[in-house]
DSSP file (Angstrom, degrees, kcal/mol; ACC not computed):
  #  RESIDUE AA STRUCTURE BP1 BP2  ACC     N-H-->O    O-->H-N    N-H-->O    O-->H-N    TCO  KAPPA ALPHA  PHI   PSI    X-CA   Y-CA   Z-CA
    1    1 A X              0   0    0      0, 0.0    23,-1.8     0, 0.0    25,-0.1   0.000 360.0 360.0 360.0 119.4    3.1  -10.5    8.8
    2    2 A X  B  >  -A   23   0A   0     21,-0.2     4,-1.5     1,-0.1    21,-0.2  -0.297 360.0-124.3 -38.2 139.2    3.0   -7.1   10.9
    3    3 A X  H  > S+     0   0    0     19,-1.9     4,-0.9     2,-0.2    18,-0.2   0.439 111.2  56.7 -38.0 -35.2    3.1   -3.9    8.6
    4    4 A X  H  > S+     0   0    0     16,-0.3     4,-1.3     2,-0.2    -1,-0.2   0.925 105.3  48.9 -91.6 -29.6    6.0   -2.7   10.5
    5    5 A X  H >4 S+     0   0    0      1,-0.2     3,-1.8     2,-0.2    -2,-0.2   0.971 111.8  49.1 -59.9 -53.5    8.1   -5.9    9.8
    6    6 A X  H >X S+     0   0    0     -4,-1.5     3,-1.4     1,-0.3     4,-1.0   0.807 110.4  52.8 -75.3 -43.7    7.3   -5.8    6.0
    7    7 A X  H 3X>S+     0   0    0     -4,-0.9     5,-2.3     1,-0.3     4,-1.4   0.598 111.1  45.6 -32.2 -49.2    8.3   -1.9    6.0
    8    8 A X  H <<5S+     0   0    0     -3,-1.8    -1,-0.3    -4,-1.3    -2,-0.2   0.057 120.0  42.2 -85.7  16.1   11.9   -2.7    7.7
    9    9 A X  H <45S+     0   0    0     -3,-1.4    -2,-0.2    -4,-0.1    -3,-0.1   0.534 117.1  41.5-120.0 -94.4   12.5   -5.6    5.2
   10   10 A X  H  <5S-     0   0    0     -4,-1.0    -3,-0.3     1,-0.1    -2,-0.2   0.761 106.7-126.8 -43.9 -56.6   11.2   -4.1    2.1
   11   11 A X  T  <5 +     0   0    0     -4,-1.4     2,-0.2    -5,-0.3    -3,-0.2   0.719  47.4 172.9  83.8  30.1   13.1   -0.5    3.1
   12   12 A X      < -     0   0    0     -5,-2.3     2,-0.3    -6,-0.3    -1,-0.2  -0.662  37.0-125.4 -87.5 175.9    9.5    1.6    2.5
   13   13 A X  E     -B   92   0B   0     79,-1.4    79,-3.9    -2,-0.2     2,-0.4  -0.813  19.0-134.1-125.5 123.2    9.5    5.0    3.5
   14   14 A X  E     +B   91   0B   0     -2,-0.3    77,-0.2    77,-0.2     3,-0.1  -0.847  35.0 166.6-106.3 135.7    6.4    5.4    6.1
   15   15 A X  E    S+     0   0B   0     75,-3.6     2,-0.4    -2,-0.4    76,-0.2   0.586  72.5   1.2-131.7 -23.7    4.5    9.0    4.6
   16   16 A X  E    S+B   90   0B   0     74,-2.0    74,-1.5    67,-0.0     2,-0.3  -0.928  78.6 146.7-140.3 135.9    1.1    8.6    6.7
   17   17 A X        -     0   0    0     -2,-0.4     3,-0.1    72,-0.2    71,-0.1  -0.907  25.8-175.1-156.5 143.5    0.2    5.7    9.2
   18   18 A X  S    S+     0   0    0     -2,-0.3     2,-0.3     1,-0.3    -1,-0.1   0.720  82.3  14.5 -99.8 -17.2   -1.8    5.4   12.4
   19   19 A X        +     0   0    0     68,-0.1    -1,-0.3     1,-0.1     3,-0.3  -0.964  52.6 172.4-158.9 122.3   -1.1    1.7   13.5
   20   20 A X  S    S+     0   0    0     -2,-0.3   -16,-0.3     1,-0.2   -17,-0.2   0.282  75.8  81.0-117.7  34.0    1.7   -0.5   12.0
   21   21 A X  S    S+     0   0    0    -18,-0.2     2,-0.3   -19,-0.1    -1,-0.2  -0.653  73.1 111.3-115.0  39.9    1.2   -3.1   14.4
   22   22 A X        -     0   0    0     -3,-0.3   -19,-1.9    -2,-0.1     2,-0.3  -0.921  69.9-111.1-123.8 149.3   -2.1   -4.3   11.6
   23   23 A X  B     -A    2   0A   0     -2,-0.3     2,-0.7   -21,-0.2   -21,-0.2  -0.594  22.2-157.7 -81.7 153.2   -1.6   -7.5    9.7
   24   24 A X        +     0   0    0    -23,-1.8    20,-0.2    -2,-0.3   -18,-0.1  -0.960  16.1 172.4-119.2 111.2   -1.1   -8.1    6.1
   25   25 A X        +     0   0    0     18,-2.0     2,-0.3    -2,-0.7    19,-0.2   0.117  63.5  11.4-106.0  -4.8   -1.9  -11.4    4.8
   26   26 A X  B     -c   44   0B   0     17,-1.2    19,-1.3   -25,-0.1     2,-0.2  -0.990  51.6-117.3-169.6-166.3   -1.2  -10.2    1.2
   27   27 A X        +     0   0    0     -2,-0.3    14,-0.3    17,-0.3     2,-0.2  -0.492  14.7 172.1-110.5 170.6   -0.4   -8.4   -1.9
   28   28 A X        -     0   0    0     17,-0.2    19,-2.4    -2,-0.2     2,-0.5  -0.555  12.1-161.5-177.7 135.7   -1.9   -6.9   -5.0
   29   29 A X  B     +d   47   0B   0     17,-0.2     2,-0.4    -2,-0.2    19,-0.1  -0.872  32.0  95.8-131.7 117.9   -0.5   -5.0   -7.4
   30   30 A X        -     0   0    0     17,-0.8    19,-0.2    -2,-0.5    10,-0.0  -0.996  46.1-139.3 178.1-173.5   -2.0   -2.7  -10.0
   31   31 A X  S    S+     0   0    0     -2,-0.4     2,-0.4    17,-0.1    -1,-0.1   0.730  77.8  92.7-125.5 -38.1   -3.1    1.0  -11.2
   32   32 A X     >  -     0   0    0      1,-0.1     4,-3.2     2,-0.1    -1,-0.0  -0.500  68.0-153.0 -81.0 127.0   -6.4    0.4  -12.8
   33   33 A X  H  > S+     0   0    0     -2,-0.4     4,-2.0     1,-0.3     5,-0.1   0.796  92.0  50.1 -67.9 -22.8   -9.1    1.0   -9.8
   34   34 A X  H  > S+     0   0    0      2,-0.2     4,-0.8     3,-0.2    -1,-0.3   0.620 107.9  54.9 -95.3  -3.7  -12.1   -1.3  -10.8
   35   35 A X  H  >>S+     0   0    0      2,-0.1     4,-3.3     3,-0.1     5,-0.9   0.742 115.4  51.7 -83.7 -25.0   -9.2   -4.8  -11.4
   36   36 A X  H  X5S+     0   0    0     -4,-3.2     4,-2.7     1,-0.2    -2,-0.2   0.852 115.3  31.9 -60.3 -80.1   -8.4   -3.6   -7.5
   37   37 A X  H  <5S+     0   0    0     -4,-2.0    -1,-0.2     1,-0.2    -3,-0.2   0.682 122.2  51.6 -56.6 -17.0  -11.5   -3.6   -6.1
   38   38 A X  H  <5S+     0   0    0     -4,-0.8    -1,-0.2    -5,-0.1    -2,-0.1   0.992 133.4  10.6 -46.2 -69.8  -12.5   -6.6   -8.6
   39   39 A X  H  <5S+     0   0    0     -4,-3.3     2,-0.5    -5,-0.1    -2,-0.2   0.660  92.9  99.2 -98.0 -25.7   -9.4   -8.5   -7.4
   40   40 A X     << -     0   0    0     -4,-2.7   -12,-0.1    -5,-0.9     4,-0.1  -0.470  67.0-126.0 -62.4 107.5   -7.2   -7.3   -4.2
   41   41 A X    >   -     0   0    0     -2,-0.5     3,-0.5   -14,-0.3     2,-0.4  -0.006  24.4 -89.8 -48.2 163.8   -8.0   -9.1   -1.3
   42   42 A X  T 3  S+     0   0    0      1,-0.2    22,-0.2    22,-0.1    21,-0.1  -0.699 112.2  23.6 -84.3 126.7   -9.0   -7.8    2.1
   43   43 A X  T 3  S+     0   0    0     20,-2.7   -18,-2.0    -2,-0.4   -17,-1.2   0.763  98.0 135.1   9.4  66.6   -5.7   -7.1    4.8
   44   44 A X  E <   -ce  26  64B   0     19,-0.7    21,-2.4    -3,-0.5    22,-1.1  -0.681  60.0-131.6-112.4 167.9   -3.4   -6.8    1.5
   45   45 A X  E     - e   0  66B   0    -19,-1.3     2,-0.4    -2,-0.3   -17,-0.2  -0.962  29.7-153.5-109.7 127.5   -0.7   -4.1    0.8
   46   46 A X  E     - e   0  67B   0     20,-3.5    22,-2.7    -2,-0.4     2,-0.3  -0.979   3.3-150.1-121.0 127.5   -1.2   -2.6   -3.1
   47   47 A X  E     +de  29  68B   0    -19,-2.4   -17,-0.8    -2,-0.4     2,-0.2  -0.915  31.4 144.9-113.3 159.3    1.2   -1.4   -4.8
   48   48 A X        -     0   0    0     20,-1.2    22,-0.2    -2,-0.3   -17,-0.1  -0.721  51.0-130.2-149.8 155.8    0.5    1.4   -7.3
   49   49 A X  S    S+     0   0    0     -2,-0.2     2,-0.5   -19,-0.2   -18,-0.1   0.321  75.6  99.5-132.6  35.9    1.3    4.3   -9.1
   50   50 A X        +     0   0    0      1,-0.1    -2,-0.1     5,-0.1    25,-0.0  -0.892  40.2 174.5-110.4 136.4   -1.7    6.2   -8.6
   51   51 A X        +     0   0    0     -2,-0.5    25,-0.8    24,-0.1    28,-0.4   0.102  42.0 106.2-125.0  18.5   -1.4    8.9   -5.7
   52   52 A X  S >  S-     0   0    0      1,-0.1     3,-0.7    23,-0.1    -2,-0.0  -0.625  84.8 -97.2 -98.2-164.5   -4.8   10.8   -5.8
   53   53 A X  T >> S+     0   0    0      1,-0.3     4,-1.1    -2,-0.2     3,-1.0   0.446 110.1  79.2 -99.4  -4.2   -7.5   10.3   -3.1
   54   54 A X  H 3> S+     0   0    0      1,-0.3     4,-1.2     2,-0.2    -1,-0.3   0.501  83.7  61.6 -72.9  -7.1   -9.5    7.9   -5.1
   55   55 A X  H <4 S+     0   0    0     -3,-0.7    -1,-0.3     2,-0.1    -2,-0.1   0.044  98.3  57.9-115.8  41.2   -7.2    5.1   -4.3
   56   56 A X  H <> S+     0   0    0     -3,-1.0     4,-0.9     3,-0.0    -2,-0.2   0.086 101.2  57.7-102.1 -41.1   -8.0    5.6   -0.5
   57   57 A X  H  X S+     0   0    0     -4,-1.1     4,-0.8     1,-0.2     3,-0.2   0.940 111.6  43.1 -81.2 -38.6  -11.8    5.0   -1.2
   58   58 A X  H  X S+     0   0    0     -4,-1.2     4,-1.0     1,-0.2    -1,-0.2   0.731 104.4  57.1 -94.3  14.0  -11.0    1.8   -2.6
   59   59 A X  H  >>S+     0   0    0      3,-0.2     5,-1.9     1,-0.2     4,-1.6   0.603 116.0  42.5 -70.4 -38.4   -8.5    0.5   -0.3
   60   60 A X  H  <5S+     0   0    0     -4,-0.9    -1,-0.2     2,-0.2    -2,-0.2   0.556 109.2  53.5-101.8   4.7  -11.3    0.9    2.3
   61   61 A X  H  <5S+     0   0    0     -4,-0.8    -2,-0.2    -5,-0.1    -1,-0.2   0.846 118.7  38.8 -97.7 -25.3  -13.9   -0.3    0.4
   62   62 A X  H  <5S-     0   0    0     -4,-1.0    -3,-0.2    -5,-0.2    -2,-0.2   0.758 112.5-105.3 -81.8 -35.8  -11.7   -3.6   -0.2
   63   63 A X  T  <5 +     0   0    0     -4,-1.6   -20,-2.7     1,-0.3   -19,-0.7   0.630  59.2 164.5 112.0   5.9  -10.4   -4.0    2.6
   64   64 A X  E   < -e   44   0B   0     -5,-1.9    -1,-0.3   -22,-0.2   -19,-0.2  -0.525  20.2-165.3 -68.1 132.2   -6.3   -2.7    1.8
   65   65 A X  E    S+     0   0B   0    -21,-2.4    24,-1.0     1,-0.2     2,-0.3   0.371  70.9   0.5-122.2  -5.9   -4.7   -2.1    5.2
   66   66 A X  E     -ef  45  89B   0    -22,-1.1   -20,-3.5    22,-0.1     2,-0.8  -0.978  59.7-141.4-159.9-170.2   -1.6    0.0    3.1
   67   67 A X  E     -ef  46  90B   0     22,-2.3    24,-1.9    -2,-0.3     2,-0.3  -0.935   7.5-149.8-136.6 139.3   -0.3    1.3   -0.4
   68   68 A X  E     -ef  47  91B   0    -22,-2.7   -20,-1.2    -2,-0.8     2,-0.4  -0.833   7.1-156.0-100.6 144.7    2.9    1.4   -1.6
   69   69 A X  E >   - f   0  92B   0     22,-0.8    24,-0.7    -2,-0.3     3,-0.7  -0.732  24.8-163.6-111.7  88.2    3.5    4.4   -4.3
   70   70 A X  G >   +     0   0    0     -2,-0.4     3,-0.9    22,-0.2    26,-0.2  -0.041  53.4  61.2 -65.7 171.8    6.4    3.1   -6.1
   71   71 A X  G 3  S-     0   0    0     24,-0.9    -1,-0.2     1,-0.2    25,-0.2   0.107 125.2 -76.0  94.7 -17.2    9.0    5.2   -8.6
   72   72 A X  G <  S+     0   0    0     -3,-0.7    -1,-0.2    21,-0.6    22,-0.1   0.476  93.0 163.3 119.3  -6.3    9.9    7.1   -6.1
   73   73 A X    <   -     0   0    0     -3,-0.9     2,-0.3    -4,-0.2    -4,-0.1   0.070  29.1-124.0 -44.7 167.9    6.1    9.2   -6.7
   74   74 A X        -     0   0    0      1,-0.1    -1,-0.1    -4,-0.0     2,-0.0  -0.780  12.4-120.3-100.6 171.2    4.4   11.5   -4.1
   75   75 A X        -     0   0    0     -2,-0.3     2,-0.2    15,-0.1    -1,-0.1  -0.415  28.1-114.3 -81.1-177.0    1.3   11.4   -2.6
   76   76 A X     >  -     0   0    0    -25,-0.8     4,-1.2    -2,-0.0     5,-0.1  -0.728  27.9-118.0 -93.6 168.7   -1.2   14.4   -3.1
   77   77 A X  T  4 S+     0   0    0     -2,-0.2   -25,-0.1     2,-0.2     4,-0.0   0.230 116.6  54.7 -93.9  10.6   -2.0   16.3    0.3
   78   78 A X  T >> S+     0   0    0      2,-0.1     4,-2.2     3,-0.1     3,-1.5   0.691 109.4  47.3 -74.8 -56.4   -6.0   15.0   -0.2
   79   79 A X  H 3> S+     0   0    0    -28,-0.4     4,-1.6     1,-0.3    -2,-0.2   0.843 108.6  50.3 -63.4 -39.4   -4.8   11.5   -0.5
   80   80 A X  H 3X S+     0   0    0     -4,-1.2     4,-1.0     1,-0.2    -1,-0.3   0.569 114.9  50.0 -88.6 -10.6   -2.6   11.8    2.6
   81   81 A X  H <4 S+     0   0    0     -3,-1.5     4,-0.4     2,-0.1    -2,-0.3   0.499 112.2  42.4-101.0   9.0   -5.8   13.3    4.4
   82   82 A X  H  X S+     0   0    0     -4,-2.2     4,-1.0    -3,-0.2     6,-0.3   0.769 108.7  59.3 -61.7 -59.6   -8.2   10.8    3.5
   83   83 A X  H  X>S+     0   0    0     -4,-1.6     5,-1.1    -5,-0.3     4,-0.7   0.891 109.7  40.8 -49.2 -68.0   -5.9    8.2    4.2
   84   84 A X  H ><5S+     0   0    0     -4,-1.0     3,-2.4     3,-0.2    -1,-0.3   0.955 113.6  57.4 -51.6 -31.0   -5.4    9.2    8.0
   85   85 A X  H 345S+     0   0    0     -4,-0.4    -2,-0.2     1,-0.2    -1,-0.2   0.914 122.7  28.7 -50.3 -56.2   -9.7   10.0    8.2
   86   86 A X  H 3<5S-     0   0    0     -4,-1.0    -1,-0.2     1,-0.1    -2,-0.2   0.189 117.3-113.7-105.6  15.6  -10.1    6.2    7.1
   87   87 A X  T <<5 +     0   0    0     -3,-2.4     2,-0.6    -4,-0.7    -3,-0.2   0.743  57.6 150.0  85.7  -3.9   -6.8    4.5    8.6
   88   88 A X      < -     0   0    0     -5,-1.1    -1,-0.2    -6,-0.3   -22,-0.1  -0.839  43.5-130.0-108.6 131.9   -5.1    3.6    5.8
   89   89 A X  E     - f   0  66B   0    -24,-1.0   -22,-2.3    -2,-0.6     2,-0.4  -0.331  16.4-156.0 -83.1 144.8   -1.2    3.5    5.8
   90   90 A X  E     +Bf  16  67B   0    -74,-1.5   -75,-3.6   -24,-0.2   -74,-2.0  -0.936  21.1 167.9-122.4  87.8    0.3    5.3    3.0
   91   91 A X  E     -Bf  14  68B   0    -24,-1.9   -22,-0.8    -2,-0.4     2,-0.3  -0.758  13.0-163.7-106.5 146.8    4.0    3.9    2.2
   92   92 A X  E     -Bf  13  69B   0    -79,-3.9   -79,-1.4    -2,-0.3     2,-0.3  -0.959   1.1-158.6-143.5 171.2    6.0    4.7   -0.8
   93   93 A X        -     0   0    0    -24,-0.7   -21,-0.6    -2,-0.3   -81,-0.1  -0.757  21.5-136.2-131.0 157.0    9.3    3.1   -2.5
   94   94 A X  S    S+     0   0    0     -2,-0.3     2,-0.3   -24,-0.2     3,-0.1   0.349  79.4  72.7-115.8  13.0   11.7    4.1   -4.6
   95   95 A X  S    S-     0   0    0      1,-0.2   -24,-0.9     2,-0.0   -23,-0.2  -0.773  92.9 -85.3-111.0 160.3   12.1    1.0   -7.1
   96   96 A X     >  -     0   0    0     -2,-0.3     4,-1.6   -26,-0.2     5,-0.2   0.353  52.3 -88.3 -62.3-179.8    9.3    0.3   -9.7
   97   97 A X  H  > S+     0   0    0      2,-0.2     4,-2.1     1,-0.2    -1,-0.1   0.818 121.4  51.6 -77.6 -28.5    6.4   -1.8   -8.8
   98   98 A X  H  > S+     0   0    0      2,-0.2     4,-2.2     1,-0.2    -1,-0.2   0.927 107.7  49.4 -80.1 -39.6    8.0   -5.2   -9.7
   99   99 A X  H  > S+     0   0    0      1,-0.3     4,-2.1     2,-0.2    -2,-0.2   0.877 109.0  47.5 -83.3 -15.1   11.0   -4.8   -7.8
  100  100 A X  H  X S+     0   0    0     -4,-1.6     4,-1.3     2,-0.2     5,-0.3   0.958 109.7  60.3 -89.1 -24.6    9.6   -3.8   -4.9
  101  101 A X  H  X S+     0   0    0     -4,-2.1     4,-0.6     1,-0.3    -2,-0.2   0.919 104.8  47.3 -17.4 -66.9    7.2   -6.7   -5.5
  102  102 A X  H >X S+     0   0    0     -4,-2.2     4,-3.3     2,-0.2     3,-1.2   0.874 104.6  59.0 -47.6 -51.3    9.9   -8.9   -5.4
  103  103 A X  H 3X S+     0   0    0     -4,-2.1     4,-1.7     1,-0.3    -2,-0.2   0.954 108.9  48.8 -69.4 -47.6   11.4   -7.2   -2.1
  104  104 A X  H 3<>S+     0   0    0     -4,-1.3     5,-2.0     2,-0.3    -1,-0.3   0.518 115.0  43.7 -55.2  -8.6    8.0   -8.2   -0.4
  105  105 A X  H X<5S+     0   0    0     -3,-1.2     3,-4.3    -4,-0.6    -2,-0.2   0.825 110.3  53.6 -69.3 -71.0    8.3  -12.0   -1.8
  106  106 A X  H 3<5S+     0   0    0     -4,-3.3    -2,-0.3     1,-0.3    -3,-0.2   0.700 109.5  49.1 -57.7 -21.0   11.8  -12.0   -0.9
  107  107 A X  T 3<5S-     0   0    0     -4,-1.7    -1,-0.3    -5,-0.1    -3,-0.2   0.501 128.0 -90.9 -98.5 -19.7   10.5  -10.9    3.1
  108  108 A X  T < 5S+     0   0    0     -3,-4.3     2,-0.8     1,-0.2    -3,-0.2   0.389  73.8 149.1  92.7   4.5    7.8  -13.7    3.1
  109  109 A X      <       0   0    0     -5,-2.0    -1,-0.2     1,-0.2    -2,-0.1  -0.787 360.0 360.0-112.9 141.8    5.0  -12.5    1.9
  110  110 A X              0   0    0     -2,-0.8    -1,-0.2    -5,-0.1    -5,-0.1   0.033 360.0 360.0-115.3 360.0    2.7  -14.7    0.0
């Protein structure tokens, strides 16, 4: 599923992106950074509540093509310039990490 579809389905809020035309073939959700990079697959969307720039290095180092910040969080203004150097879309939500889980379920992605 295109990035932009899941983004008009789900109802994220787009806060840095360069190409929402990339696919996402999955999900991952969690806050602690070494069970991401352990466990998130490679063209996934993660959703989180950590918004400093350290969740940008492993999104590229995995292979995350965006992040959801859920609760309604901000980013930091490091995290939203790393994210554009290295490409990675930066979306945020304003329901908890499960429900917007669920809204990405409910959209089709698996």
């Amino acid at each position: 599923m295109l990035l932009r579809e899941i983004i008009d389905k789900c109802n994220l809020k787009v806060i840095e992106a360069e190409n929402l035309d990339v696919e996402i073939s999955n999900g991952y959700v969690g806050d602690l950074l070494s069970d991401v990079m352990g466990n998130a697959p490679g063209d996934s969307i993660w959703l989180t509540v950590q918004s400093h720039m350290n969740i940008v290095a492993v999104a590229s180092i995995v292979g995350v093509k965006a992040i959801v910040l859920c609760n309604g969080l901000t980013y930091e203004d490091e995290t939203r310039e790393k994210a554009k150097e290295n490409a990675i879309a930066l979306l945020s939500s304003s329901e908890n990490s499960f429900k917007t889980c669920m809204k990405l379920f409910e959209a089709g992605l698996r």
